[in-house]
DRENLOLUM-606511 format. One line per 3 residues: number of its first residue (from 1); their letters; for each residue x, y, z of C-alpha. Coordinates in Angstrom, 1 decimal, always signed. Example, Ala and Ser with C-alpha at 12.3 -4.5 7.8 and 13.67 -1.06 7.14 Angstrom:
! DRENLOLUM-606511
1 = as = +12.3,-4.5,+7.8  +13.7,-1.1,+7.1
//
This chain:
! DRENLOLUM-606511
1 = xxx = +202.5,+127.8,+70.4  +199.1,+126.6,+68.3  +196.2,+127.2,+69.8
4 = xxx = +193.8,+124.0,+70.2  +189.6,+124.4,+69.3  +187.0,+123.3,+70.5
7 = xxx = +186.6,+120.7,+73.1  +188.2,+117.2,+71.6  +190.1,+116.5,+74.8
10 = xxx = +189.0,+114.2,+77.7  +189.8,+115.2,+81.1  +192.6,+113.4,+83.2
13 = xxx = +191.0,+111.0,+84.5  +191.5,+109.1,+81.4  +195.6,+108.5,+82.3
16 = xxx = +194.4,+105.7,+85.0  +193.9,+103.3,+81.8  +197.4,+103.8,+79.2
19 = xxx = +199.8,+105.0,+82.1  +198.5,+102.2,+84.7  +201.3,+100.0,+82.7
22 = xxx = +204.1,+102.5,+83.4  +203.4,+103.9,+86.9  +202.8,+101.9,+90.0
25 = xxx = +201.1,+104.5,+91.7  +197.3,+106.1,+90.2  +198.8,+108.9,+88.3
28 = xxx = +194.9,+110.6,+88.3  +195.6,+111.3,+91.9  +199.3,+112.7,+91.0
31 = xxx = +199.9,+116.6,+90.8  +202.1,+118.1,+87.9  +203.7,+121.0,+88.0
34 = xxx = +204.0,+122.3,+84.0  +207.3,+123.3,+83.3  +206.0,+126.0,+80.3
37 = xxx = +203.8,+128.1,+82.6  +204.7,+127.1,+86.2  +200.8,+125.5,+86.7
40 = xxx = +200.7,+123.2,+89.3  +197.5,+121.0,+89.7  +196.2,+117.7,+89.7
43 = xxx = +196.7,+115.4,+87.0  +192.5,+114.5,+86.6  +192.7,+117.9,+85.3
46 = xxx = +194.6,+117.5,+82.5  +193.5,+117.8,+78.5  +194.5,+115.0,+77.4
49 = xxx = +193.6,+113.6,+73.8  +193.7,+110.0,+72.6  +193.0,+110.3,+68.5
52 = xxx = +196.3,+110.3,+67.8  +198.8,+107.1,+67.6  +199.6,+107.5,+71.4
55 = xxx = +198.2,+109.5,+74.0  +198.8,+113.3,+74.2  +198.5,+115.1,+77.8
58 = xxx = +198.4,+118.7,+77.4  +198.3,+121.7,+80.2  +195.3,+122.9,+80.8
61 = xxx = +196.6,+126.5,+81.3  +198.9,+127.2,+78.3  +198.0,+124.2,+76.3
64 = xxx = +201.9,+122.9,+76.1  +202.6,+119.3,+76.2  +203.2,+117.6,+79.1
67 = xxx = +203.1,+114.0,+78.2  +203.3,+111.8,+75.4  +202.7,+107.6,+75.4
70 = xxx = +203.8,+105.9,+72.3  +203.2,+101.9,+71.9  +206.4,+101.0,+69.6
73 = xxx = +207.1,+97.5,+68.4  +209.8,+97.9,+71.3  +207.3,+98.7,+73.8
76 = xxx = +206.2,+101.8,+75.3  +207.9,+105.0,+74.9  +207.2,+108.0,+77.6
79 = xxx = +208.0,+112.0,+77.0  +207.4,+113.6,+80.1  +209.9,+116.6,+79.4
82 = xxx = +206.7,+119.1,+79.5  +206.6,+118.4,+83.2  +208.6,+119.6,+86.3
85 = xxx = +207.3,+118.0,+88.9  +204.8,+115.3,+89.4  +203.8,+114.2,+92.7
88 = xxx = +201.9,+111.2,+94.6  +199.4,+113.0,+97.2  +197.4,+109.5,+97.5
91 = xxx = +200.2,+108.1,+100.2  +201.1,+110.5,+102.7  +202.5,+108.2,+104.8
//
């Protein structure tokens, strides 16, 4: 494991804009449970850093990926194999 400097990262929040194609639901209002360290939190939490060809979603606890969003010429491509668990706590219904 690298570890990342400084501050070039933008909080979750970011994730309602790229991954608003893919999920139906607001993933900034999602929890994710990281499958490296076991951190479980909400998504707006999140590092996630967009100066890279795609968007790179990083844990905020041990710095791991989490997620990665790709635009291909066949479309978008979604890793989410840093995750365990990501829930919708904005419909409790």
């Amino acid at each position: 494991m690298s570890t990342l400097q400084g501050n070039d990262f933008e909080d979750g929040n970011v994730l309602g804009g790229p991954f608003a194609e893919i999920f139906v639901h607001d993933l900034t209002a999602a929890t994710g449970q990281c499958r490296f360290c076991g951190l479980d939190g909400p998504m707006a939490a999140v590092h996630v850093y967009t100066r890279a060809p795609g968007v790179v979603v990083r844990c905020p606890g041990c710095q791991e990926v989490l997620l990665r969003l790709v635009s291909t010429p066949r479309g978008l491509e979604l890793d989410a194999s840093g995750l365990s668990t990501v829930a919708d706590i904005s419909n409790t219904n």
